[in-house]
C-alpha positions in Angstrom: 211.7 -141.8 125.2 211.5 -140.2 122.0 214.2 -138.8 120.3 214.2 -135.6 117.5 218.0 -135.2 116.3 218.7 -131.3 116.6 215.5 -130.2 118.0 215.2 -127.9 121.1 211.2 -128.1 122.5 209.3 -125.9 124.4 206.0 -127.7 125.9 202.9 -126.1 126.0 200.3 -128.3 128.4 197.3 -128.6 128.9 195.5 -129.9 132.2 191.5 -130.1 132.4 189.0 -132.6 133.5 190.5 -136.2 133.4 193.7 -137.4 132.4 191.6 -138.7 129.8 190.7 -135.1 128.3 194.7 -134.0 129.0 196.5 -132.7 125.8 199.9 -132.0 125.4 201.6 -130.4 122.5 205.3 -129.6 121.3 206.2 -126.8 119.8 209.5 -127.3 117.8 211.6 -124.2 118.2 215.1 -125.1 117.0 216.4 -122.5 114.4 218.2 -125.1 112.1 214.8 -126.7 111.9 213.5 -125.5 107.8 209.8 -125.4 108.6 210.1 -123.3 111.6 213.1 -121.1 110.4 211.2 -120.1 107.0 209.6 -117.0 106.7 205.6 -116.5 105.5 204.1 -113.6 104.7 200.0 -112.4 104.3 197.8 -115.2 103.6 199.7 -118.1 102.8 198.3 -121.7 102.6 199.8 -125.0 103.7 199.2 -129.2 103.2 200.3 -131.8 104.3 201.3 -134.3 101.8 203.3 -137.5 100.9 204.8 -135.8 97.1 207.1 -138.7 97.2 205.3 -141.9 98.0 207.7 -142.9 100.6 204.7 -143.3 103.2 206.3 -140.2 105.5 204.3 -136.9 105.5 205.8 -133.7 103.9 204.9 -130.1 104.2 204.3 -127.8 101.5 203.8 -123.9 102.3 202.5 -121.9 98.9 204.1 -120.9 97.5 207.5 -122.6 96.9 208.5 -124.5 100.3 208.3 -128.0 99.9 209.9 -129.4 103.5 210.6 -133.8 103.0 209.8 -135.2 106.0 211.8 -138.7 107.2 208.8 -139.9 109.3 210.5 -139.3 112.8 209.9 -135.2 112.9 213.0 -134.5 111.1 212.6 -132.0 108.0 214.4 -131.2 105.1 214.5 -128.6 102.4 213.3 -130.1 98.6 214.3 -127.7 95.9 212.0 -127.7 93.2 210.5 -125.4 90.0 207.1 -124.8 92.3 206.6 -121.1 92.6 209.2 -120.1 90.7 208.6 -117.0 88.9 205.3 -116.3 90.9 205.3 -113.2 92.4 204.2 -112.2 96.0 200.5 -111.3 96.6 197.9 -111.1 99.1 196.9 -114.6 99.1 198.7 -118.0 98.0 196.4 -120.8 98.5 197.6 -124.3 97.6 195.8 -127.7 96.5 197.0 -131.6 96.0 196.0 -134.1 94.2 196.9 -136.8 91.6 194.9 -135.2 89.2 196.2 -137.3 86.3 195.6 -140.0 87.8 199.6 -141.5 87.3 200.5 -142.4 91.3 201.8 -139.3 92.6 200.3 -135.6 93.5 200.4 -133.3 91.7 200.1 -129.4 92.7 198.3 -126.3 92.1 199.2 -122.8 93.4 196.6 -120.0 93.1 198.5 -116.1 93.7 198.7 -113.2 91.0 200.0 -115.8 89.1 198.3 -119.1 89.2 200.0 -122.2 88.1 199.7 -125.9 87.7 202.7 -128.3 88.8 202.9 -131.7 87.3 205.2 -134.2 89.0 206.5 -137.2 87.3 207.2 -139.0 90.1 210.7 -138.7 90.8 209.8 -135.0 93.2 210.4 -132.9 89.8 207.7 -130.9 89.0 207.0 -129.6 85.3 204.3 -126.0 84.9 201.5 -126.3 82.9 202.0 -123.8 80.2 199.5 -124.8 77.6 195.5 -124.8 77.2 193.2 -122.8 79.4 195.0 -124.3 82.6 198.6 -122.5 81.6 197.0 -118.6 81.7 198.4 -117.8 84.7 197.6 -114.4 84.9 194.0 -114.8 83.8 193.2 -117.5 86.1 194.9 -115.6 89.1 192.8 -116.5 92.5 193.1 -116.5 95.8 192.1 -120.4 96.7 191.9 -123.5 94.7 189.9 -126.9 95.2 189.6 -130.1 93.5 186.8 -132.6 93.1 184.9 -134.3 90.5 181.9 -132.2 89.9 180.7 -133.7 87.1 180.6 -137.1 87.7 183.1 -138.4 85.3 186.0 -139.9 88.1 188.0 -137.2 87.1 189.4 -134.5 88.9 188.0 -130.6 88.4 189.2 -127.5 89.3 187.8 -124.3 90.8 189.9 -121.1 91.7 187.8 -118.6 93.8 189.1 -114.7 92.9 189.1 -112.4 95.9 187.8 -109.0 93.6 190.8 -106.6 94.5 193.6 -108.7 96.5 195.3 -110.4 93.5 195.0 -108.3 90.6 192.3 -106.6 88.7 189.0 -107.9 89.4 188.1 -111.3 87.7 185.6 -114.0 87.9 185.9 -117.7 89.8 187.4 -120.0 87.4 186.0 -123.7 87.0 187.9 -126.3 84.9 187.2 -129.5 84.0 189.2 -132.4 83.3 189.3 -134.7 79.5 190.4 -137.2 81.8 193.1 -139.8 79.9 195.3 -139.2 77.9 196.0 -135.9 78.4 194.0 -134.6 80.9 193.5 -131.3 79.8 191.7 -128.9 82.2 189.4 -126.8 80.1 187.6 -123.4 81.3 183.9 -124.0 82.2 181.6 -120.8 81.9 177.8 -119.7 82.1 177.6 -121.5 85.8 176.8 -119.3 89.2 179.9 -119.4 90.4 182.0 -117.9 87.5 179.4 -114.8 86.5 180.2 -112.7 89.2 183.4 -110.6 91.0 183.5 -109.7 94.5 185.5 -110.4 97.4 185.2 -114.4 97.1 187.7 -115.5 99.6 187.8 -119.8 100.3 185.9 -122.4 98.4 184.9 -125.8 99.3 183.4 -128.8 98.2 181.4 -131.0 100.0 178.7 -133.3 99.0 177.0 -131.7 102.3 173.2 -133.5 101.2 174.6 -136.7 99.9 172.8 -136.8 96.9 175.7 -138.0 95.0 177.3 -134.8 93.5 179.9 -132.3 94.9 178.4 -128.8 96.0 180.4 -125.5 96.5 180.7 -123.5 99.2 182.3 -119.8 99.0 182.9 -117.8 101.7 182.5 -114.2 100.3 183.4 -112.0 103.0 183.7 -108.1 101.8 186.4 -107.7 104.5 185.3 -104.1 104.6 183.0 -103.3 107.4 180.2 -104.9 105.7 178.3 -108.3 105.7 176.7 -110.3 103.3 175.3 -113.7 102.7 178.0 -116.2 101.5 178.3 -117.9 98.1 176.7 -121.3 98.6 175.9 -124.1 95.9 174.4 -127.0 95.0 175.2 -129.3 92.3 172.0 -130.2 89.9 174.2 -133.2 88.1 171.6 -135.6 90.8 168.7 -134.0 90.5 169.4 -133.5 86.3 171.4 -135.6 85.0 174.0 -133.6 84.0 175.7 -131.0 86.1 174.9 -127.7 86.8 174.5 -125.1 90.3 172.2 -123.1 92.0 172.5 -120.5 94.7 171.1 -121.9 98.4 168.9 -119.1 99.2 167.2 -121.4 102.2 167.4 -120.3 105.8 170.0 -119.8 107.8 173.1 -121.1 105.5 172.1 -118.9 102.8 170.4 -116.0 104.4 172.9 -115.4 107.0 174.5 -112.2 107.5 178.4 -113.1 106.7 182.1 -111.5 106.6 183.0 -115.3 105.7 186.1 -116.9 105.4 186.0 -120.9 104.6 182.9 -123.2 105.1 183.9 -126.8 106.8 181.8 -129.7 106.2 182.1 -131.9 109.5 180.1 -134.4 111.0 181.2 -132.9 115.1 178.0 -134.8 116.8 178.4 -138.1 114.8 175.1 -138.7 113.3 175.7 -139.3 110.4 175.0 -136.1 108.8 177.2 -133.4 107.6 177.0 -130.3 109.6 178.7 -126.9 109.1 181.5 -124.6 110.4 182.0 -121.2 108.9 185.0 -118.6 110.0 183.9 -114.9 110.1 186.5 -112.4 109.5 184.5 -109.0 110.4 187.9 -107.2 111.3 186.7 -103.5 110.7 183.5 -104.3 112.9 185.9 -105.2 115.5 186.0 -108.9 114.6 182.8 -111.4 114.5 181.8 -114.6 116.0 182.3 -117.8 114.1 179.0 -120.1 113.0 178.1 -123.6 113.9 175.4 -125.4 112.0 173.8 -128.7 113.1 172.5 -130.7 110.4 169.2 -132.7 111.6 168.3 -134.7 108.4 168.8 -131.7 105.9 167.6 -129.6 108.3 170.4 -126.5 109.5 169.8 -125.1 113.0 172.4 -122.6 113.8 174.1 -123.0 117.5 173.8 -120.1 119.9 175.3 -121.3 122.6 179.0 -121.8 123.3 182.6 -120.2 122.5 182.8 -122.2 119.5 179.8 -119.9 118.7 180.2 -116.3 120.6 184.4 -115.3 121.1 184.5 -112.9 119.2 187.7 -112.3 116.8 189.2 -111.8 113.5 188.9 -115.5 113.0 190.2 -117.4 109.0 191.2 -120.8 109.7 189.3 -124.0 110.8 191.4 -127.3 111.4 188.9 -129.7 112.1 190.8 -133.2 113.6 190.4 -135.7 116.3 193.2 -134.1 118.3 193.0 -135.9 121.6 192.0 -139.5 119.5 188.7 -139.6 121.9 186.1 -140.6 118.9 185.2 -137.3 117.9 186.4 -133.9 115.8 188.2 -130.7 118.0 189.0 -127.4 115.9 191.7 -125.3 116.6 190.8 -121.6 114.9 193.3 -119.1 113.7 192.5 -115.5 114.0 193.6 -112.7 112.2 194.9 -109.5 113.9 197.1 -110.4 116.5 194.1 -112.2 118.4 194.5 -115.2 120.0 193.8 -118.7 118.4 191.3 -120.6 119.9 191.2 -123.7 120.7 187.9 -126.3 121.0 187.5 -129.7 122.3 185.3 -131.8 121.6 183.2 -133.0 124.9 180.8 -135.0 123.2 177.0 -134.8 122.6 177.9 -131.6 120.6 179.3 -129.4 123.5 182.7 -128.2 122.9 184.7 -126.3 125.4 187.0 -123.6 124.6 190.7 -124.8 126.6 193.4 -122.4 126.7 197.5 -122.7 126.9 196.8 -125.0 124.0 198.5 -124.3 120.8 198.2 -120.4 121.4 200.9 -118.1 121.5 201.6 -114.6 121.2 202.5 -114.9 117.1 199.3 -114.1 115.0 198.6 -117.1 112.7 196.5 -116.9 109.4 196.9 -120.6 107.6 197.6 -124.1 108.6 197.2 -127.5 108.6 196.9 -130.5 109.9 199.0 -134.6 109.9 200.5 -136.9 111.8 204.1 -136.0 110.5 205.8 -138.8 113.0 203.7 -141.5 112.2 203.0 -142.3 115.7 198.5 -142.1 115.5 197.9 -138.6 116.9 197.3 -135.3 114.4 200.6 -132.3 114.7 199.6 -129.4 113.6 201.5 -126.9 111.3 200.3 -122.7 111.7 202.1 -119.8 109.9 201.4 -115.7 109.5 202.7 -112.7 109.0 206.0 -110.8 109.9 207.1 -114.7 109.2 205.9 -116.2 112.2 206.1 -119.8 111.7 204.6 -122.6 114.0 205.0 -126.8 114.2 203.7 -128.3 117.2 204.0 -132.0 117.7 201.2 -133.7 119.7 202.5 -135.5 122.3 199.5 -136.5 124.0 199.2 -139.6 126.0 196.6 -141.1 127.3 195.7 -144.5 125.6 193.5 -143.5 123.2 193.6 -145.4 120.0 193.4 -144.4 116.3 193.3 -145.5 112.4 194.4 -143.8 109.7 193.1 -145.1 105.8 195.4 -144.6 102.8 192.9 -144.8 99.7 193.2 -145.4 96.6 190.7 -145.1 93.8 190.6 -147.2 91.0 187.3 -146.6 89.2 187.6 -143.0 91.2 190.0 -140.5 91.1 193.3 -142.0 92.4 193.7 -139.5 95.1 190.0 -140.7 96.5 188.8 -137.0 96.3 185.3 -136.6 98.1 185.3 -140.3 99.2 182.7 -140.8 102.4 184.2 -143.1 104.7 182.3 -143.9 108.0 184.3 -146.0 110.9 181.8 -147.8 113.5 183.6 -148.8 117.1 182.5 -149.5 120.9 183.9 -146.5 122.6 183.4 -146.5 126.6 181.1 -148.6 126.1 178.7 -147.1 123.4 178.6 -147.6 119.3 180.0 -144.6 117.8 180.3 -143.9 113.7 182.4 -141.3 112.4 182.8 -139.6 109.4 185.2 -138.0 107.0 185.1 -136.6 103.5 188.5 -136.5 101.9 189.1 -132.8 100.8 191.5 -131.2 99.2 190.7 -128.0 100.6 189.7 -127.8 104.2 191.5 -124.8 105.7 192.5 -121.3 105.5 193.9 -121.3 101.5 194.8 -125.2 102.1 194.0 -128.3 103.6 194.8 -131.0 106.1 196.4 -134.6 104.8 194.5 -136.4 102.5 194.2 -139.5 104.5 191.0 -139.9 106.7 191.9 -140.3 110.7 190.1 -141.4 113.4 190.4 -141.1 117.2 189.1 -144.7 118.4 189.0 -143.8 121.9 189.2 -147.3 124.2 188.7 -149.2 121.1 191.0 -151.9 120.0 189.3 -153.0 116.5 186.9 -150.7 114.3 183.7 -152.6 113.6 183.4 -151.9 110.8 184.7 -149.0 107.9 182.1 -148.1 105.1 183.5 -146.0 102.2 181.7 -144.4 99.7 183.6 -144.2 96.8 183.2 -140.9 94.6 182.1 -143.4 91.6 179.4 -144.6 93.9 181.3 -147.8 94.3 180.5 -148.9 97.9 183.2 -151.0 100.0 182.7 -152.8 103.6 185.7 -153.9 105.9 184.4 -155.4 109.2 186.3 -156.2 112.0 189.6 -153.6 111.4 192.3 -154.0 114.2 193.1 -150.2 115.5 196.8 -148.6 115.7 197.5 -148.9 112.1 197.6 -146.6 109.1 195.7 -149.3 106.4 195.5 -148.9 102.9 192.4 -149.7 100.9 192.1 -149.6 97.1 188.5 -149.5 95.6 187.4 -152.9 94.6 185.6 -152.7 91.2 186.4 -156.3 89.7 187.6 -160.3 91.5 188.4 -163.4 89.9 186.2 -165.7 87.2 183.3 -167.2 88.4 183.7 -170.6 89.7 181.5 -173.5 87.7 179.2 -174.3 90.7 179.7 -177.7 91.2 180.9 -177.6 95.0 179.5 -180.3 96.9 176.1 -179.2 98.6 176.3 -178.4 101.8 174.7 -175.6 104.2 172.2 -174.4 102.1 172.3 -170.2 101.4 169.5 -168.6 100.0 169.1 -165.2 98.1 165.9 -163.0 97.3 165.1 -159.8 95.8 163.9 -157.4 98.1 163.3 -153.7 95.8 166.8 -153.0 95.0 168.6 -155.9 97.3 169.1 -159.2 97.5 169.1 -161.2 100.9 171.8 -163.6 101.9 170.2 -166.3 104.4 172.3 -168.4 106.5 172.4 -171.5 108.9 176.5 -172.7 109.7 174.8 -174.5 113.2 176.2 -177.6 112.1 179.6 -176.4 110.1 181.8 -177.5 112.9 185.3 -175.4 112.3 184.1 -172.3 110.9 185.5 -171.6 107.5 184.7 -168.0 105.7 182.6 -167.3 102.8 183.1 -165.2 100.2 180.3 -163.3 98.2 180.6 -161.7 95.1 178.2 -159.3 93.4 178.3 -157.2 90.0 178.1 -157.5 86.1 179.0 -161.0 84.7 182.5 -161.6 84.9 183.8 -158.4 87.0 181.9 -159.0 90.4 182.6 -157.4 93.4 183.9 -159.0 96.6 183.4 -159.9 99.8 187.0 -161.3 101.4 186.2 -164.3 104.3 187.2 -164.0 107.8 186.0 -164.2 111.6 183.1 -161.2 112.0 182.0 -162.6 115.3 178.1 -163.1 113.3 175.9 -165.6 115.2 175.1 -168.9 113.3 172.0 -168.0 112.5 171.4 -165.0 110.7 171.4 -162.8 108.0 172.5 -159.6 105.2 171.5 -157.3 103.2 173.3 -157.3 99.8 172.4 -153.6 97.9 172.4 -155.5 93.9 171.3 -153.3 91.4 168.4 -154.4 88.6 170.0 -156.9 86.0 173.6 -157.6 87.9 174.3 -161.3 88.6 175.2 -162.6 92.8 177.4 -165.7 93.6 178.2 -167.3 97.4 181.4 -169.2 97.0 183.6 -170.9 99.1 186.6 -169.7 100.6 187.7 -173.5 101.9 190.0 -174.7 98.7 187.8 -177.7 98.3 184.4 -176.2 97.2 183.5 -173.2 94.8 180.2 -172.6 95.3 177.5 -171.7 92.9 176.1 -168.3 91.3 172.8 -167.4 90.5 170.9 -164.2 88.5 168.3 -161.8 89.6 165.4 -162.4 86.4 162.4 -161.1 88.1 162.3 -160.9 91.6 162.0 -164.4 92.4 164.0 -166.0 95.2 166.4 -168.1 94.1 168.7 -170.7 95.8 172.7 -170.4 96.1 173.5 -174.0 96.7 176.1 -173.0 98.6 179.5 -175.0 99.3 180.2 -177.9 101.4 181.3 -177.0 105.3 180.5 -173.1 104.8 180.3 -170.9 107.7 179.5 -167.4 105.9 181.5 -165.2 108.2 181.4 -161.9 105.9 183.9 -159.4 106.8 183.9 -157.4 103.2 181.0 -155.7 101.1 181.5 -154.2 98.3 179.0 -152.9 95.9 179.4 -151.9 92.9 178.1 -148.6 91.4 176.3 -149.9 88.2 176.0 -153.0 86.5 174.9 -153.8 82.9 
């Protein structure tokens, strides 16, 4: 039985189909609670965040409550210098990220007054007064986002401007980071995105053709009776060299008739592909329906059937998560208005069905969020409004499903991992599944989710495997990952010296260029024990690596190493008696890895690196 000290619970349940598809929240309702007993007004963001590293989750609502958690639902008020001195305005929107890259998060608030928040670690937090980043009043906005749009593994900045709900009319704002030592965020003008004011309302990046580069997404609903396409666009640095936008003017996503609010880049049918979610406000036209794009290879069909697609409503945030842990993304949608939220699970094979007496309530909700705030695998959700109303519900679901959650940590990257792909293979019920996440710092209604990717694993004790893609282009493989854990991963980007190849010969391993890869042979049929292998790959003398282990491969077989032109491979031993040998790429040819003595190549790890000399 679990026990919350001073907490009085209302439960809100949910019965429909199995007891598989149950659901079953908490609403916390205890006045002495800080989250739930602190007012909101207007269109106020929220995230979920670990500010002080000490592995619990923590709530920030913009523009000044920062609520510690302990890890066991139990809250506390943190007084700090965020917000102070901003006033109150239509919109607050909120972002986090370690933007200097020193082991902590950092914060920016984007109101009348927009500000930057630097933490130094020990939860006090310093405003950025100086350079383009400390004019506050010029760079007033209504949301913020970061990502790395130019490449550069440092973190950028854009602040969309609503035209005429925080101030006197103004463009976007795009910054860009110097990256060490100081960091500076410097204005960035002559793009699309910063030579025009209207009613820009939520922008999002997402690297939604995964070509390499971030793209930006603004929903620019006129929230006055009208429509209008939305603000959608793509990075040239892939296709150039050097970064750069343009509008998307292609059919539907930039044609469409919009009053939009914030575009979410999820993969709901898991195929690999990033498809598209768009809130529509439309509140003078007596609300509109949302959008759902399905991404077929870079081709966007919009959905036409469904609630997801036709309720009707006043509709701002999308929290996208794997609420009932099942192997694929649900949404809960807050509307606007005093119309109901809407909640939509996830059935599978892209049909969602629209469940009520879930995480609805009479209080109109306008921003939220999403994190497992008691540590315990499943995703609580935070909503708040107007007139102050304030929501925390704590899923309590049961029903055996497991989960993973992955802390990362860029090296190379930005430290906070910012735009990082990460795909998670499992057996679910009996069929291979791969999902995906893109870590955003901005992913709903003026704020975003917690940073660290989650995954419902359904039935499955042990992901097959995790891929993630690295914003630096660095590529990293764990195989064989045992569910019901939140793991950290840190980009691998450099291992150990290379050993002098004079193992004793043993299995022989081949390698041979193949285009762009090199292909590691096997043959263990006669290894007796198995052993593990590891494999390393990169620029002489900082190689990437493979870490040894039991991956359940058959004794004969082979893999596909991706080894740039001119970078150096090595198989080595993992055994303590024999280090293996290395080899170089000159010209195509195949060339032999000699291999160690008593080797059974068992790969569990791949890591690629992004560029080699």
């Amino acid at each position: 039985m679990r026990l919350l000290v001073r907490i009085v619970v209302m439960c809100v349940a949910l019965a429909a189909g199995t007891a598989a598809g149950a659901q079953t929240f908490t609403k916390i309702t205890d006045p002495t609670n800080p989250v739930v007993s602190g007012v909101s007004t207007q269109y106020q963001g929220a995230a979920w965040i670990d500010f002080n590293n000490d592995g619990h989750l923590d709530l920030f609502v913009a523009t000044s409550n920062l609520y510690q958690g302990d890890g066991a639902g139990n809250f506390t008020t943190v007084t700090t210098s965020i917000g102070s001195g901003i006033p109150p305005a239509t919109g607050q929107g909120t972002c986090w990220a370690d933007y200097d890259d020193d082991g902590d998060l950092d914060v920016y608030i984007a109101s009348g007054l927009s500000v930057l928040y630097v933490n130094d670690g020990s939860g006090v937090f310093t405003a950025v007064s100086t350079g383009d980043i400390g004019q506050t009043l010029t760079n007033r906005g209504w949301s913020c986002a970061w990502a790395d749009w130019n490449g550069d593994n440092h973190l950028d900045l854009v602040i969309t401007h609503p035209a005429g709900f925080v101030g006197a009319p103004t463009t976007n704002h795009l910054f860009e980071s110097s990256g060490p030592p100081n960091y500076a965020l410097a204005r960035v003008t002559d793009t699309p995105i910063d030579d025009l004011m209207t009613s820009f309302t939520v922008g999002t990046w997402s690297d939604h053709d995964d070509d390499g580069d971030m793209d930006y997404f603004i929903g620019a609903g006129p929230a006055d009776g009208t429509t209008q396409a939305d603000f959608l666009y793509r990075n040239l640095l892939a296709e150039n060299g050097s970064p750069g936008f343009e509008r998307i003017t292609d059919p539907p996503l930039g044609t469409d008739p919009q009053d939009g609010q914030i575009w979410n880049w999820i993969d709901y049918d898991n195929d690999g592909d990033q498809d598209a979610y768009l809130t529509n406000w439309g509140s003078p036209l007596g609300g509109l329906a949302n959008r759902l794009y399905e991404n077929d290879g870079g081709n966007f069909t919009g959905v036409a059937t469904g609630a997801i697609v036709t309720d009707v409503a006043a509709s701002l945030g999308s929290i996208w998560g794997d609420y009932d842990n099942d192997g694929d993304l649900d949404v809960l949608v807050t509307n606007d208005n005093l119309n109901e939220d809407k909640y939509y699970r996830n059935d599978g094979g892209g049909v969602f069905t629209s469940v009520d007496n879930v995480l609805t309530e009479t209080l109109p909700h306008r921003g939220g969020s999403n994190g497992d705030f008691d540590g315990d695998g499943d995703l609580d959700i935070y909503m708040d409004g107007p007139a102050g109303s304030r929501s925390l519900f704590r899923n309590d679901t049961v029903n055996g499903n497991h989960w993973l959650v992955l802390d990362l940590t860029g090296t190379t990257s930005n430290r906070s991992a910012i735009g990082a792909k990460v795909r998670v293979e499992a057996v679910i019920g009996g069929n291979t599944v791969t999902q995906r996440r893109e870590v955003s710092s901005q992913n709903t209604f003026n704020g975003h989710n917690q940073l660290d990717p989650h995954f419902g694993l359904g039935d499955a004790t042990v992901a097959e495997s995790i891929l993630v893609e690295w914003p630096s282009g660095n590529t990293q493989r764990l195989n064989q990952v045992a569910a019901d854990q939140r793991l950290a991963v840190s980009e691998v980007t450099t291992t150990p010296a290379i050993p002098d190849g004079n193992g004793v010969p043993g299995t022989q391993m081949t390698a041979s260029r193949a285009g762009t890869d090199v292909q590691i042979s096997w043959d263990d049929a006669n290894c007796g024990t198995p052993t593990s292998v590891n494999i390393y790959q990169g620029a002489l003398g900082s190689f990437g690596m493979f870490t040894g282990g039991d991956c359940g491969l058959p004794p004969t077989g082979s893999a596909t190493v991706a080894v740039p032109d001119g970078s150096w491979f090595l198989v080595a031993s993992a055994d303590g008696d024999a280090d293996g040998s290395y080899g170089r790429d000159g010209g195509g040819g195949e060339r032999n890895i000699d291999g160690a003595g008593g080797v059974c190549p068992e790969i569990t790890q791949h890591v690629t690196l992004a560029a080699c000399p």
